[in-house]
N, C-alpha and C positions, 0 to 999 in steps of 0.2 A: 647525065641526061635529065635524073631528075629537077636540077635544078634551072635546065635550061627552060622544061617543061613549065617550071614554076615563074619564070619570069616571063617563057609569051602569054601565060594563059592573066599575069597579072597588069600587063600592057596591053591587054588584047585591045580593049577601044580604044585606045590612041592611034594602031596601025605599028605599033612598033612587036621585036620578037626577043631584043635580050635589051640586058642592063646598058652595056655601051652604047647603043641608041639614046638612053635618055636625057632629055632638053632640060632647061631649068625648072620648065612645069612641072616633068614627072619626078626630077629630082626631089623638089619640093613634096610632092605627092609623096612618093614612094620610099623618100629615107628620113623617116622619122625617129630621132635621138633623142634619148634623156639629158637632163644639164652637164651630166660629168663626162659623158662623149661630145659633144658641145663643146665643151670644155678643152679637152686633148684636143679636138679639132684644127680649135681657132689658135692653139699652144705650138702643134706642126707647123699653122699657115704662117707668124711671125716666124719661127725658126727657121723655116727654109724659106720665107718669103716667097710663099707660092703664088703664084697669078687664079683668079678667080677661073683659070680653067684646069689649074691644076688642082683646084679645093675641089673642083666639077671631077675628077680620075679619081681623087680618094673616095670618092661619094659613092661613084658605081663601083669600085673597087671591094668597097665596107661592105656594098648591096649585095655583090657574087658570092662574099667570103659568109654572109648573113647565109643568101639560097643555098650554098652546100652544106650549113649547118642545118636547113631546117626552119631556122629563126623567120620570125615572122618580123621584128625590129632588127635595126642594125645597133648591137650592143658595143661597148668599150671595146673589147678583147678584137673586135670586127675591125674599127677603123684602129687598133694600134700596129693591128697587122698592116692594114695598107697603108699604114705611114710606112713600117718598117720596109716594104718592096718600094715603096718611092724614095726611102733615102739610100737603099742597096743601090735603085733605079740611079741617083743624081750621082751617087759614088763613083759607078761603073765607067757613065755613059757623059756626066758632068752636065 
C-alpha cells in the first residue's frame, strides 16, 4: 500500500495513479539511473533483443521494485531484478 501510496502521490500532476501507467515522459522523469544500471540495461536490451516497449516494462518494473524498497532512484540490484522476471517472463511464456 505504501508504495502504491508513493507512486500516486509522485504522478499526481500528470493524472496518472501507479507505475504501469507511465508514458515515455514520466519514464524519463521518473526513472533516473547511474551509468552502471544504464549499463546492465542496455546489456538485457541486446541480449533478449527487446523492442523499446519491452525496455519501457523493465523500467516500470525497476520503478515498483525501487517504491517497495523505499528507494528514491532505481538502483542496479532494481533493474537486475526486472530483467531476471522478464527472462523467467520469456522462458515460461516464450
Amino acid at each position: 500500500m505504501a508504495a502504491r501510496s508513493r507512486q500516486a502521490e509522485r504522478m499526481r500532476g500528470d493524472g496518472l495513479t501507479s507505475n504501469g501507467q507511465m508514458r515515455a515522459k514520466q519514464l524519463r522523469l521518473h526513472c533516473d539511473m547511474d551509468a552502471s544500471t544504464k549499463d546492465l540495461l542496455k546489456a538485457a536490451i541486446n541480449q533478449f533483443g527487446l523492442s523499446g516497449r519491452g525496455y519501457d516494462r523493465i523500467l516500470k518494473v525497476s520503478r515498483t521494485i525501487a517504491d517497495l524498497e523505499e528507494s528514491e532512484g532505481i538502483e542496479l540490484h532494481h533493474v537486475a531484478e526486472a530483467i531476471n522476471y522478464r527472462a523467467f517472463d520469456r522462458k515460461l511464456f516464450g
